[in-house]
N, C-alpha and C positions, 0 to 999 in steps of 0.2 A: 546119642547117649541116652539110657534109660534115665528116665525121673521116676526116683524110687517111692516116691506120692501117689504113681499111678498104679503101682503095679498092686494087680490082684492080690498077691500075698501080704502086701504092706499093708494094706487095707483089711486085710482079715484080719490079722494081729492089731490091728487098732480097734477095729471092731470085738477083740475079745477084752481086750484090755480096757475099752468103757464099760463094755457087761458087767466086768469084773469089779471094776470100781463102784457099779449103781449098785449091783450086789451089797457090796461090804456095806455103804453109805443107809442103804435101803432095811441092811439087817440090825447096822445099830442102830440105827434110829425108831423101829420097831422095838426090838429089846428094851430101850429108853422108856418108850411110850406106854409100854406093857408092863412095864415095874412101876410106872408114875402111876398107872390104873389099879395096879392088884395086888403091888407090893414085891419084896422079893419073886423072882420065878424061877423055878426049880431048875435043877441045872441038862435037866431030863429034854424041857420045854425051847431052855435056851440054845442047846443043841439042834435040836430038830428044826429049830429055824434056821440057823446057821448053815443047814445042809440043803432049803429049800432053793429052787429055779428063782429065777428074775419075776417071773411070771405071778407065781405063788408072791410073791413079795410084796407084789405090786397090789394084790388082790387081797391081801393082810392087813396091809395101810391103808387102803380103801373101805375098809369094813371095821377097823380099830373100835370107831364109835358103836357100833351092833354086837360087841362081846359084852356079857356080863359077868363072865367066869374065866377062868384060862382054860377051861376046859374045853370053852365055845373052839379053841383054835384045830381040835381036833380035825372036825369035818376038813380042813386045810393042810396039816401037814402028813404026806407022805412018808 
């Protein structure tokens, strides 16, 4: 009998399904952090994060403290 824990595709699907989770977790929590810094942000701003990779996310909340405009976020989002 297969154990479906093992199989390749079960594991890719869980594997997109945490990405997907650190995403969301990862983009409000930015969004949060960015309106507690600069005040409302435009809904232009909060978009283009909402659309950003895991990657970029991670490299956002890593640098929070080094913005002093929202503009800083540009060099960042694609």
């Amino acid at each position: 009998m297969i154990n479906l824990e093992e199989s390749s595709i079960y594991r890719l699907i869980i594997k997109k399904g945490e990405e997907r989770g650190k995403r969301k977790a990862l983009t409000e929590m930015l969004i949060q952090q960015l309106t507690a810094k600069f005040g409302k942000l435009s809904p232009d701003y909060s978009e283009r994060i909402k659309e950003q990779e895991l990657e970029t996310l991670q490299v956002l909340v890593a640098k929070i403290f080094e913005f002093n405009k929202p503009e800083d976020l540009e060099e960042y989002l694609h």
